[in-house]
C-alpha positions as CSV (number, residue, x, y, z in Angstrom):
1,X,86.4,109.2,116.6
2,X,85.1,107.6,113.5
3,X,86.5,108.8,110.0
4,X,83.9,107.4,108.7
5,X,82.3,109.4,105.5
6,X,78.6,110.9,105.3
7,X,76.3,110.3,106.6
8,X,75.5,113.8,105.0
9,X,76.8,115.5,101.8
10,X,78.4,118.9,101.5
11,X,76.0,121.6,99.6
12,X,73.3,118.7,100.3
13,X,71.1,121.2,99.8
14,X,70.2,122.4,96.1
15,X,69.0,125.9,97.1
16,X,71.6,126.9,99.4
17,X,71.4,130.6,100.1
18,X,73.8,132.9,98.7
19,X,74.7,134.7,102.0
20,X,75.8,131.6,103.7
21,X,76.6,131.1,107.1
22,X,78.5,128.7,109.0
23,X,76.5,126.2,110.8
24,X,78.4,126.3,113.9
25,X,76.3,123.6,116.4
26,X,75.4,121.3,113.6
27,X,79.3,121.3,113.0
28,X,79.4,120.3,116.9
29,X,77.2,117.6,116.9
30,X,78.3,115.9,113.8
31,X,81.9,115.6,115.6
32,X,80.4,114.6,119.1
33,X,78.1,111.9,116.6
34,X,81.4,110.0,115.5
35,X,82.3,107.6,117.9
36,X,78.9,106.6,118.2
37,X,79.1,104.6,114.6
38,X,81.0,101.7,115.4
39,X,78.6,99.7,114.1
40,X,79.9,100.6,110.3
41,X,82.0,98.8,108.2
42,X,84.1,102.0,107.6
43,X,84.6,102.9,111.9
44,X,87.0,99.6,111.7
45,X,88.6,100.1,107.8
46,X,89.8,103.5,109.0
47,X,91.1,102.5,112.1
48,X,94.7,103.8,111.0
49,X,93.7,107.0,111.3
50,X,91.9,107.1,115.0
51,X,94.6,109.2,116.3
52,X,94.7,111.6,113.4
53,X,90.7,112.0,113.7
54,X,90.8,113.0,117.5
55,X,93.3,116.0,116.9
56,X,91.4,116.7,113.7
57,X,88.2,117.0,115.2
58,X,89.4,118.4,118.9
59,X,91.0,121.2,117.0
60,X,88.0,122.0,115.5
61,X,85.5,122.0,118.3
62,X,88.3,124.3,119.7
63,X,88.0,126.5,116.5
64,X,84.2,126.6,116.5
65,X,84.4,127.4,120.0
66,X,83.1,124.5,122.1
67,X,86.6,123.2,123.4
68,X,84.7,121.1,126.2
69,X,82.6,119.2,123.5
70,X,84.6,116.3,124.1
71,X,84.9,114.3,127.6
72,X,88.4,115.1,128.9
73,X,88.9,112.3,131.1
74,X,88.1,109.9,128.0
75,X,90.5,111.9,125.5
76,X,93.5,111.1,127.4
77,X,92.7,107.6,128.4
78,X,92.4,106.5,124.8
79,X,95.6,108.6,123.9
80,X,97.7,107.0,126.3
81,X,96.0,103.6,125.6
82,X,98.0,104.4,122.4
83,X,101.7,104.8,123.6
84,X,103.9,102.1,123.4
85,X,107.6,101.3,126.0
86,X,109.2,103.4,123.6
87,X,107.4,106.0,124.0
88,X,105.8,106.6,120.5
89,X,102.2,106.7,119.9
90,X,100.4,104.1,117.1
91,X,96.8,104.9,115.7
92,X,94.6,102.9,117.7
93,X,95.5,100.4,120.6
94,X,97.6,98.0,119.3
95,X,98.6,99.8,116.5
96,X,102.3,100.2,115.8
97,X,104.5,103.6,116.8
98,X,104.5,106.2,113.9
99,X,106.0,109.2,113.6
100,X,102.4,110.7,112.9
101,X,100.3,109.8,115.2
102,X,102.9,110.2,117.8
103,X,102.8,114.4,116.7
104,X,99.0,114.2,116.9
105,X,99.0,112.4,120.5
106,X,101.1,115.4,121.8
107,X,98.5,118.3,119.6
108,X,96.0,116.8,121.6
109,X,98.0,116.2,124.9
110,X,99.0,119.8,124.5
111,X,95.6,121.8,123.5
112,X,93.9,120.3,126.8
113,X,96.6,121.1,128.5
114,X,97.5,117.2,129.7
115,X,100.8,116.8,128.9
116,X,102.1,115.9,132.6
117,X,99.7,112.7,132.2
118,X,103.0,111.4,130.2
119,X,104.8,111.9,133.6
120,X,101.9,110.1,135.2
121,X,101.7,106.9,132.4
122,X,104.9,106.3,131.1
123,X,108.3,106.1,132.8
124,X,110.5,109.2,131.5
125,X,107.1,110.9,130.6
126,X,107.4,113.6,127.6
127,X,111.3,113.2,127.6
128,X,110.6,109.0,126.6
129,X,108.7,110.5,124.0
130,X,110.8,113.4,122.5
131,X,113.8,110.4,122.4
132,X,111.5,108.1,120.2
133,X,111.0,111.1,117.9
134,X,114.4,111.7,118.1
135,X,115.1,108.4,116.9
136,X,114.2,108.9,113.6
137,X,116.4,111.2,112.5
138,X,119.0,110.5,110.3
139,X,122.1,112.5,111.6
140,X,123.8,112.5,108.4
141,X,121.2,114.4,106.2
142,X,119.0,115.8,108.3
143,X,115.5,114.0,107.4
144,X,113.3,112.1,109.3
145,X,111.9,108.6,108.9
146,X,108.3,108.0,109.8
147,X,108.9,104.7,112.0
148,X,111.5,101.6,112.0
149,X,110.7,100.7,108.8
150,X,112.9,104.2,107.0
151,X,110.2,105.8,104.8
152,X,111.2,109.5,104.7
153,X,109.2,112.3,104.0
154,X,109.0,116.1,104.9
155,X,105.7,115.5,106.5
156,X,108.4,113.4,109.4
157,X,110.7,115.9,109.6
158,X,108.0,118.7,109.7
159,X,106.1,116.7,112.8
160,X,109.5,115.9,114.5
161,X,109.8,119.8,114.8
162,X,106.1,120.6,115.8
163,X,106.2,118.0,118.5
164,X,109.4,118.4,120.2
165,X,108.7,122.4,119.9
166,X,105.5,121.9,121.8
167,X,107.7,119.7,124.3
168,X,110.4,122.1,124.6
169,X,112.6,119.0,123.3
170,X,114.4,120.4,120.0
171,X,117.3,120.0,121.9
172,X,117.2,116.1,121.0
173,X,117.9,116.6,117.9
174,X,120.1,118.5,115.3
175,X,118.0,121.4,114.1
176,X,120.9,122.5,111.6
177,X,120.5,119.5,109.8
178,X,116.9,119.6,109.7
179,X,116.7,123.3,107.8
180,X,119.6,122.1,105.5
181,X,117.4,119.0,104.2
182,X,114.5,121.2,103.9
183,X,116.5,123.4,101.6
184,X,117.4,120.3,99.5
185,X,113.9,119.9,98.6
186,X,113.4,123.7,97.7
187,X,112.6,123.4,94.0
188,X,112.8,126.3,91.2
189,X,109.5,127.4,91.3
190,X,110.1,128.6,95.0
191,X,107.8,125.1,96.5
192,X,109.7,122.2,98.0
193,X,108.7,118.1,97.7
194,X,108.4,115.3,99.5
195,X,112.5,114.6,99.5
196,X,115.3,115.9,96.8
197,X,114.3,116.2,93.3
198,X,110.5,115.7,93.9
199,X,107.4,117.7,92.8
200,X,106.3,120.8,94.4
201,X,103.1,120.2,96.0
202,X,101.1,122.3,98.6
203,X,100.7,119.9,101.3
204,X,104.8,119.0,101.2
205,X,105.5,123.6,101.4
206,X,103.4,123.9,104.3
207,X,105.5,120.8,105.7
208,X,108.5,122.5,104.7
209,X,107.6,126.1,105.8
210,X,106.1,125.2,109.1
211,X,109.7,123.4,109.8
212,X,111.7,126.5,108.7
213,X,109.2,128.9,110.7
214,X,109.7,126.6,114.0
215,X,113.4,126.4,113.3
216,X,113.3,130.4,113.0
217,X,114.6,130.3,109.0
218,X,111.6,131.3,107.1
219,X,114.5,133.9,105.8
220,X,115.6,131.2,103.8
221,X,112.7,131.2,101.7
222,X,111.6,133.3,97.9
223,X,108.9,134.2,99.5
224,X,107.3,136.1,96.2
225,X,108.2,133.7,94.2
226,X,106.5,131.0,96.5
227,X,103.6,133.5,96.8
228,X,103.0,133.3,93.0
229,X,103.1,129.1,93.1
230,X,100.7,129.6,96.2
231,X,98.3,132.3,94.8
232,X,98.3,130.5,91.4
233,X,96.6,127.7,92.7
234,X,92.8,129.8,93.7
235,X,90.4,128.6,90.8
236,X,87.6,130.4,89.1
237,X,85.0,129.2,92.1
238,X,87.7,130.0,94.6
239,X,88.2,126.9,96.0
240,X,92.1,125.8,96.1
241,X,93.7,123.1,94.4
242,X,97.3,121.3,95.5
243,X,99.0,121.7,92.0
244,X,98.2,122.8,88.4
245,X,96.2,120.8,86.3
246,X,94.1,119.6,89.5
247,X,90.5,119.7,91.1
248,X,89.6,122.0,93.8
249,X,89.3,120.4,97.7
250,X,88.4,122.2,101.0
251,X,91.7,120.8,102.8
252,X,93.7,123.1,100.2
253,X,92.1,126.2,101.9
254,X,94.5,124.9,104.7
255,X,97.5,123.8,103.4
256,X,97.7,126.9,101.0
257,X,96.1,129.2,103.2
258,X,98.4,128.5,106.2
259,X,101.2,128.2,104.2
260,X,100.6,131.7,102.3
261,X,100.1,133.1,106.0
262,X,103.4,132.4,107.1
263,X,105.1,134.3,104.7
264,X,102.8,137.4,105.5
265,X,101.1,136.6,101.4
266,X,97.3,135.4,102.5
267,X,96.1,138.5,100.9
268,X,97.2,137.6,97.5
269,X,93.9,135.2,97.3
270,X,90.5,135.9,97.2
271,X,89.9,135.5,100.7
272,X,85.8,136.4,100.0
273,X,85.8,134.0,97.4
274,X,87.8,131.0,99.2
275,X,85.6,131.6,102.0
276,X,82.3,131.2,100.1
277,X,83.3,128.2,98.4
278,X,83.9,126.3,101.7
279,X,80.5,127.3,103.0
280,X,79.2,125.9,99.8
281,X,80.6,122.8,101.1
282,X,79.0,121.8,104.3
283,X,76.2,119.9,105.2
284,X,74.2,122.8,106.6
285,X,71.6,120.1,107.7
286,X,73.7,117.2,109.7
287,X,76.7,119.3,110.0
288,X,80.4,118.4,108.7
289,X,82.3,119.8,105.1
290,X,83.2,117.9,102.4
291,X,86.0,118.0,100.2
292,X,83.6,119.6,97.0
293,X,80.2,120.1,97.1
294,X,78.3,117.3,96.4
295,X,80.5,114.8,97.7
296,X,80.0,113.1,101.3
297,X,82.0,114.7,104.7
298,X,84.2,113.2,106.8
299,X,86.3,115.2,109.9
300,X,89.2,115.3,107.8
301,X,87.7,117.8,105.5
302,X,85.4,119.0,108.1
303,X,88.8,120.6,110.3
304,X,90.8,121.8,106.9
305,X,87.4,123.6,105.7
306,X,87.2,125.2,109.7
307,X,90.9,126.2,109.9
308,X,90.8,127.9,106.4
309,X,88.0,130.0,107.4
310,X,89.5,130.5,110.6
311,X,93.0,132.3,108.7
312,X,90.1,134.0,107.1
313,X,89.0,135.4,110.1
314,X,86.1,134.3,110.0
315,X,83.4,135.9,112.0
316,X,82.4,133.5,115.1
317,X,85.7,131.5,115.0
318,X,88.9,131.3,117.1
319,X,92.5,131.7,116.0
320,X,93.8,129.0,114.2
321,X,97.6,129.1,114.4
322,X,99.3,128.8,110.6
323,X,102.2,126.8,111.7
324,X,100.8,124.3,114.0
325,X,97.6,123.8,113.0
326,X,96.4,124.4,116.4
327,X,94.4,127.2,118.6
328,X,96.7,130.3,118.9
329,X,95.4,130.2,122.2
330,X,97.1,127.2,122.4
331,X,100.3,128.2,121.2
332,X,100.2,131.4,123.1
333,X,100.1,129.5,126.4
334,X,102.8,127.1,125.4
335,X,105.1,129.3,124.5
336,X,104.1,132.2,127.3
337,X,107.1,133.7,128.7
């Protein structure tokens, strides 16, 4: 899967109509298109993010409605080509066990309903994998590193939860402690940051919310309060921005969207609004979404501009679930019984 930008540009065209619609196949074939550009400088730069791109553009085929777009057989093989002994997943073959990509191995394990290949590839199967995410907790506060190396960041601690949820592992780890470092980064204005002490942003609350909602503590949060920070951040075109003082980008329509959606406060943004400005930003000719019209699209932006419509409801989409980022389909059968 190539993160690779363009080749096409969102709102390419100049005399876009003003009853857009979404441009379902041409979003399908763009995906499918990827991983035949390996010819480009940028397949190889982006490289770190192989992993990443899979989920991003599996969930979205899902989302459009075409979740057999991608050969099965071929998914997993290059997931598990990613795991390592330890039983965490790197980016790409040969690519070094993160955190990150280790959540987005089991997202895609988990939407095409794979997981027992674990059992099948590595000895100890999903538990070898819930213990290397385990590993990265620190048991004293709570927070999670990302690998070895000790960065921490809510977006570890956040993935730790999704992951082991979907695995039925959260036994692994201390949960308690989890919630109580999430409420040490829980900042005046009702957002939370990265760690302690930093700025709010809207990427780092849906991190933090989507850890208290699989954790079952979204009581623990102003939700009004955080609904005013959230709703705040629609400008006049409608598209969403991460904080104040910033531009507009489709992937905002996610990470405020979902995050307003999980404490039941979607409906204090212009829903008709948000959802015409990320029409505005596809490539309605070659298919994919930018981050802003004009500018060149890339899967990334392409599965954020998809999953915002779909908490929009968007007519001819599935359900996107707000906390995992996945089909509710998805989550539905995981969690079925």
């Amino acid at each position: 899967m190539s993160l690779a930008a363009g080749p096409g540009r969102g709102g390419a065209n100049s005399s876009l109509p003003e009853d857009l619609e979404l441009c379902i196949d041409k979003h399908v074939m763009y995906i499918q298109s990827l991983d035949t550009r390996k010819d480009e400088l940028e397949y190889w730069l982006t490289e770190h993010l192989r992993l990443n791109g899979v989920y991003w553009g599996l969930t979205t085929l899902h989302l459009l409605g075409h979740p057999d777009a991608l050969p099965r057989r071929e998914t997993i093989d290059f997931v598990l080509s990613c795991q390592h002994d330890n039983g965490g997943f790197g980016a790409a073959p040969g690519h070094d066990p993160h955190m990150l990509y280790t959540v987005s191995a089991v997202q895609i394990l988990v939407t095409i309903d794979a997981v027992d290949e674990l059992e099948k590839h590595c000895e100890g199967g999903k538990k070898r994998v819930g213990e290397f995410i385990a590993s990265l907790q620190d048991r004293d506060n709570g927070s999670f590193a990302g690998d070895e190396w000790g960065e921490t960041d809510t977006r570890f601690l956040y993935g730790a939860l999704n992951a082991l949820s979907l695995l039925h592992l959260t036994s692994l780890i201390d949960t308690t402690k989890a919630v109580q470092y999430v409420q040490a980064c829980a900042n005046f204005d009702g957002g939370y940051g990265v760690s302690p002490g930093a700025e709010t942003h809207s990427g780092q609350i849906f991190t933090c919310l989507g850890a208290l909602a699989i954790a079952g503590r979204l009581d623990l949060v102003d939700k009004d309060r955080l609904g005013g920070w959230l709703s705040e951040r629609q400008l006049d075109n409608g598209g969403l921005n991460g904080r104040p003082e910033k531009l507009e980008d489709v992937c905002y329509s996610w990470w405020v969207g979902s995050s307003l959606a999980m404490i039941d406060r979607l409906h204090w943004i212009d829903g008709k609004k948000l959802g015409n400005y990320i029409l505005q930003c596809q490539d309605v000719e070659l298919g994919g979404l930018a981050d802003r019209p004009g500018d060149a699209v890339d899967v990334f932006h392409t599965f954020f501009g998809v999953a915002g419509l779909s908490l929009l409801s968007h007519a001819g989409l599935e359900s996107v679930n707000p906390i995992y980022g996945m089909p509710s389909k998805v989550i539905e059968r995981v969690f079925a019984g």
